[in-house]
Residue, then its C-alpha position, 0 to 999 in steps of 0.5 A: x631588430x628586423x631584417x632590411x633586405x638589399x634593394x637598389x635605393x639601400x645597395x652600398x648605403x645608398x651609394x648605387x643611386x648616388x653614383x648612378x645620379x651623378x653620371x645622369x647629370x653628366x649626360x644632361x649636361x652633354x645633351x645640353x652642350x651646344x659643341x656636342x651633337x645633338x642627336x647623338x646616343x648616350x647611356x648611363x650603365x650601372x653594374x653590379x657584380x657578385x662575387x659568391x663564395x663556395x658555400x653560397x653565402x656570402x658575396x663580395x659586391x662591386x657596384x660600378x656606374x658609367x657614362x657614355x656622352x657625345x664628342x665634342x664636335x669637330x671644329x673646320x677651319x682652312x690652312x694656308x700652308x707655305x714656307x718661311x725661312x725654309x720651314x713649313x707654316x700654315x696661316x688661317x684666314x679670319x675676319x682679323x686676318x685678311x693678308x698671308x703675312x709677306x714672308x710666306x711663300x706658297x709651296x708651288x713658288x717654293x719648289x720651283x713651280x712643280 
């Protein structure tokens, strides 16, 4: 039988290759992602680590993969804040929501006009 020697495509019975794969896909799919930024940086990092015994000889291996992907981007929004029932609430105004419910109270009137 002849000797196969380790080499990246054999490394953990293909298991490198598959691990590495799967983590490129994940970055394909953050630089796609409209919510991410665009031109932010990733990576895929595969690790290998050996381990040698005393001799020599011998090595105990962990093969390892990671992604770095791109945040989610931050979504603005503006708050109304007041008091109702003398708690503090907040109101977003939208295209459905044109009025600050009546019950709301802006802090200024809250606190006696300070």
């Amino acid at each position: 039988m002849e000797e196969r020697f380790v080499s990246l495509e054999s490394l953990g019975g293909g298991a490198a290759i598959e691990m590495f794969q799967d983590e490129f896909d994940k970055v394909l799919a953050n630089v796609l992602d409209p919510n991410t930024k665009a031109t932010a940086a990733r990576s895929v990092t595969l690790t290998v680590t050996i381990k040698p015994d005393e001799n020599r000889r011998y090595g105990n291996t962990l093969i390892e993969c990671k992604s770095k992907i791109a945040s989610i981007r931050g979504v603005g929004t503006a708050l109304y804040i007041g008091r109702a029932g003398g708690k503090p609430v907040a109101t977003e105004r939208d295209d459905k929501q044109m009025e600050i419910p009546g019950n709301v109270v802006g802090i200024k009137e809250a606190s006696g006009g300070k």
